[in-house]
ZAROKE-112963 format. One record per residue (C-alpha): x, y, z. Coordinates in pm, whole numbers, padded with zeros to 5 digits, always signed. Each point is the difference from the previous one (the first is absolute). Layout:
N
XYZ ...
This chain:
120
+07021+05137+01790 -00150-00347-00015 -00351-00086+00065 -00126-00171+00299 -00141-00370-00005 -00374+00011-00132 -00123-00382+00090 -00363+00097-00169 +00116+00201-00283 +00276-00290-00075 -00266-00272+00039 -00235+00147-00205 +00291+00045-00296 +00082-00364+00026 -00360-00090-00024 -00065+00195-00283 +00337-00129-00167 -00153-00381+00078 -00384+00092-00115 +00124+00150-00348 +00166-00335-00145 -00312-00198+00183 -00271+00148-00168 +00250+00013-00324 -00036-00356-00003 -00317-00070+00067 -00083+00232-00321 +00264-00212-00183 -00020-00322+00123 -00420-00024+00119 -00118+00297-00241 -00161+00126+00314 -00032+00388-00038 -00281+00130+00202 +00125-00141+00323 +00369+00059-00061 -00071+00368-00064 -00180+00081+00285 +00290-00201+00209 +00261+00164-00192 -00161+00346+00062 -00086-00049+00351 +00296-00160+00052 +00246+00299-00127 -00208+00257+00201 +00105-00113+00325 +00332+00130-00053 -00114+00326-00206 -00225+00093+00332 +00233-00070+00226 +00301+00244-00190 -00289+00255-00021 -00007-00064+00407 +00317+00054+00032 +00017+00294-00158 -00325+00136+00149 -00032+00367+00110 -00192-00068+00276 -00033-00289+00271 -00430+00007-00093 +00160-00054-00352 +00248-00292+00090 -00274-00137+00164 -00245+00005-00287 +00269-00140-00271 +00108-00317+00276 -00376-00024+00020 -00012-00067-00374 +00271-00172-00038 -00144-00260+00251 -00350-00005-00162 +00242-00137-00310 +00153-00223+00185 -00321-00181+00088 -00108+00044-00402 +00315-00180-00062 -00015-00303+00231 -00382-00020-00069 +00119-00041-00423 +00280-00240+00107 -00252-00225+00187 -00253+00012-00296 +00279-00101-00223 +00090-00290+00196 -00313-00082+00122 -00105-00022-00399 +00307-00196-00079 +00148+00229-00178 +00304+00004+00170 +00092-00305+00262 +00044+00095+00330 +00431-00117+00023 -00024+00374-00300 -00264+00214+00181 +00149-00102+00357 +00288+00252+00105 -00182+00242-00223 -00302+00014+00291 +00244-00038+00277 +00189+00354-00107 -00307+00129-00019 -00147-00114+00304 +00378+00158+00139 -00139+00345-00172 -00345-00032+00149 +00149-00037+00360 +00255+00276-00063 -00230+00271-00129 -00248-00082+00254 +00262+00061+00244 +00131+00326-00125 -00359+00116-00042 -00084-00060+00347 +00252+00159+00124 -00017+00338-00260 -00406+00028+00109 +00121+00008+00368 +00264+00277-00091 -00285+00182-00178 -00269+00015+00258 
């Protein structure tokens, strides 16, 4: 049987797929770690939470791992505008990276909106 569409849990793949070689680089290329690392892991945890949502046992328990998952989303865009805001990255390599997660921040918002109204 195949799986439905997941917009959110697809986004948040891609993202993490695009954040890995990012911060990659800027280790590489800038031999910036702190920053990249804290991207990189708040980056990748979007998606984690959101799979553990899916897979939650309880709608209180979706709820709290979308809730997460969107508190990493704003971790992640607030690293992405420090690193372009310090120049470490120009804004033409930093720019679709805070658009998809802007995308993520609207789409979790949504979906937890709706699962706190299903809860009460």
């Amino acid at each position: 049987m195949k799986e439905r569409p997941n917009p959110v849990r697809e986004k948040s793949y891609e993202f993490a797929l695009k954040i890995i070689p990012f911060c990659r680089d800027l280790m590489e290329r800038k031999k910036e770690y702190i920053l990249s690392r804290q991207l990189l892991r708040s980056g990748t945890s979007i998606g984690a939470n959101v799979e553990e949502g899916v897979n939650a046992q309880s709608k209180k328990d979706f709820a709290n791992k979308m809730s997460i998952a969107l508190k990493e989303s704003y971790e992640s865009r607030y690293w992405l505008s420090l690193i372009r805001d310090s120049r470490l990255a120009t804004q033409n390599e930093i720019g679709n990276l805070l658009m998809n997660v802007q995308e993520l921040i609207a789409l979790l918002t949504a979906i937890l909106k709706s699962a706190r109204s299903s809860i009460s």
